[in-house]
N, C-alpha and C positions, 0 to 999 in steps of 0.2 A: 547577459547575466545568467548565470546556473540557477536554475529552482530548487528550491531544496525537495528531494521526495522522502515519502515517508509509505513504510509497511504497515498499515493495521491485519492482526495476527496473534497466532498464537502456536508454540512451537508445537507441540501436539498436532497439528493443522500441516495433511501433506501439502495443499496448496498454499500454504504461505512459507513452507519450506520449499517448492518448485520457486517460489517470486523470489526469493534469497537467491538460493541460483543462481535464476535466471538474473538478477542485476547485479548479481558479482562478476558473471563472467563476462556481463560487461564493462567493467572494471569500474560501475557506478558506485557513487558514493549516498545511501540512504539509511534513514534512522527507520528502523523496529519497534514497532511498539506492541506488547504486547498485552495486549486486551483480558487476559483471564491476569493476569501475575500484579496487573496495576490499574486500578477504580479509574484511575485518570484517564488512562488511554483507552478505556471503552466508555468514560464518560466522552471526552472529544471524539470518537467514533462514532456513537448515539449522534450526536449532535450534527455530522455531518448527513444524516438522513431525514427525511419528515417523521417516517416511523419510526423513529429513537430505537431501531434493531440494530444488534451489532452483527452487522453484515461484512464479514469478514472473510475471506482476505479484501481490504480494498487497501490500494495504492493512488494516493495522492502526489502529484505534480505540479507545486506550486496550486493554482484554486483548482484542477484538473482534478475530477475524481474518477478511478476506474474501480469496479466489484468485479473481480474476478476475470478477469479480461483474456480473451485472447494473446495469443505470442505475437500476434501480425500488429493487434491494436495496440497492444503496450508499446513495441515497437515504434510503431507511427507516432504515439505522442511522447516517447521519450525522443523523437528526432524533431519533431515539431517543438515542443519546448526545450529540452534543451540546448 
């Protein structure tokens, strides 16, 4: 079963422009969310942390969460999950 992932970001943000990229040219399929354009998506953002900081870029993978991750680690759990 594919996981669904998911971008928290924002386009201003070169690193969450490198994660676009980077999972396009994988030819993955993931939703964007961006965190300054919409309350919601840095609400669900907050909430994946204790500190309610919107620590952004992170990439979620099904319950998988990465902050700003390495190329090798994205990697590894984009082959491990999906």
């Amino acid at each position: 079963m594919l996981q669904k992932i998911k971008l928290y970001g924002t386009n201003r943000c070169h690193k969450s422009t490198y994660y676009k990229n980077f999972l396009e040219d994988l030819n993955l399929k993931y939703e964007f969310l961006d965190v300054e354009e919409c309350d919601e998506n840095a609400e669900a953002l907050r909430n994946l942390y204790d500190t309610k900081k919107l620590n952004f870029p992170t990439i979620t993978i099904g319950e998988k969460k990465l902050r700003n991750p390495s190329d090798k680690d994205l990697k590894k759990w984009i082959e491990t999950l999906l």
